[in-house]
C-alpha positions as CSV (number, residue, x, y, z in Angstrom):
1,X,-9.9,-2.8,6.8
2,X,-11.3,0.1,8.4
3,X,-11.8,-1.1,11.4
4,X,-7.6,-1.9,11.6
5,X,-6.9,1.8,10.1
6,X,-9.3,2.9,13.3
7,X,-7.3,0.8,15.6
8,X,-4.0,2.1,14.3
9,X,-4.7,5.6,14.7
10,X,-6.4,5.2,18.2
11,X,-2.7,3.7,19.2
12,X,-0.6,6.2,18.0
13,X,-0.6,6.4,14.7
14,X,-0.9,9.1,12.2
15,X,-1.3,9.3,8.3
16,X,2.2,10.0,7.3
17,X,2.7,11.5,3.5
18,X,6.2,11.4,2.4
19,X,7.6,13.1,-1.0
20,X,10.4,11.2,-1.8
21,X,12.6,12.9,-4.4
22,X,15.4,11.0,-6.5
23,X,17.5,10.6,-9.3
24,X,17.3,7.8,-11.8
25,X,20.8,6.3,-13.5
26,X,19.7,7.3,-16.8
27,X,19.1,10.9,-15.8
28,X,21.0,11.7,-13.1
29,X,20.5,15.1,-13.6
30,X,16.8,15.4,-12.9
31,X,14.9,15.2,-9.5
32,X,12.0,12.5,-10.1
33,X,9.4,12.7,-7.4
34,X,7.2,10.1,-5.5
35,X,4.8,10.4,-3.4
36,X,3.9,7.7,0.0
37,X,1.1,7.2,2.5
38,X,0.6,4.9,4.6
39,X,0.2,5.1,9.2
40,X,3.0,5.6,10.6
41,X,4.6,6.1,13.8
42,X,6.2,9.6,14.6
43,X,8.8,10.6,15.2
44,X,10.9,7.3,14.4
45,X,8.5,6.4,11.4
46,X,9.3,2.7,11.4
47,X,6.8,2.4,8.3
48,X,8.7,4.9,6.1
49,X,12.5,3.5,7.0
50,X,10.9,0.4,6.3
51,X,9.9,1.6,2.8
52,X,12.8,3.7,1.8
53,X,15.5,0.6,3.4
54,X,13.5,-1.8,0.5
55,X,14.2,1.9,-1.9
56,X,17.4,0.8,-1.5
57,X,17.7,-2.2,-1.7
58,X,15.2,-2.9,-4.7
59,X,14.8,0.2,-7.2
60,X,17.5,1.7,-8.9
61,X,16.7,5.6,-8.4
62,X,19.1,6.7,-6.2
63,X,17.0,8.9,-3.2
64,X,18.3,12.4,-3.1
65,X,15.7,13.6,0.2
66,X,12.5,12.6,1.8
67,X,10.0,15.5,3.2
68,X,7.8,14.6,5.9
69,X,4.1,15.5,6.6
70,X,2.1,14.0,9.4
71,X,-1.4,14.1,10.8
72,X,-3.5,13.2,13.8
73,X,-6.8,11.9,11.9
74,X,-8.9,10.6,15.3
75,X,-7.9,12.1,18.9
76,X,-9.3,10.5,21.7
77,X,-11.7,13.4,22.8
78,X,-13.0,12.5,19.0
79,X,-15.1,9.4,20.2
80,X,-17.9,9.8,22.0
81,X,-20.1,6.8,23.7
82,X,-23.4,6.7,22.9
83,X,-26.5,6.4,25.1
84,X,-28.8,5.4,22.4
85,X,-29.5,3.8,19.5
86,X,-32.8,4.2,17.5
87,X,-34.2,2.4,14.4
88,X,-36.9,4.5,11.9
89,X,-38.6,2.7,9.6
């Protein structure tokens, strides 16, 4: 599992938060909010269209706007080869 997150980032992509606010059908008059993570791509962010299309299509809280945050976790000038490896004991 951490080893694909690693992967991810090292091709492109970034952790991706996304507060997602909407409106249920019984309370149409208050703003609910949720909150979604996951690696994502910018600046199309397949992962979160992906999410908010199955929104949609699935849940009945109709979204009323989406705020984006994203992050570079690992850069490549992050990873450093190294020349050694010792073992205490």
């Amino acid at each position: 599992m951490m080893a694909r997150r690693l992967g991810k980032q090292l091709d492109g992509y970034r952790l991706t938060v996304a507060e997602i606010f909407y409106r249920l059908p019984d309370h149409p008059s208050l703003l609910q909010t949720f909150i979604w993570q996951d690696y994502d791509l910018i600046p199309k962010y397949p992962v979160l269209h992906g999410f908010l299309t199955f929104w949609r299509e699935n849940l009945d809280g109709e979204l009323h706007s989406v705020r984006v945050a994203s992050r570079e976790l690992v850069a490549p000038d992050d990873i450093r080869v190294v020349d050694a490896h010792y073992t205490l004991q």
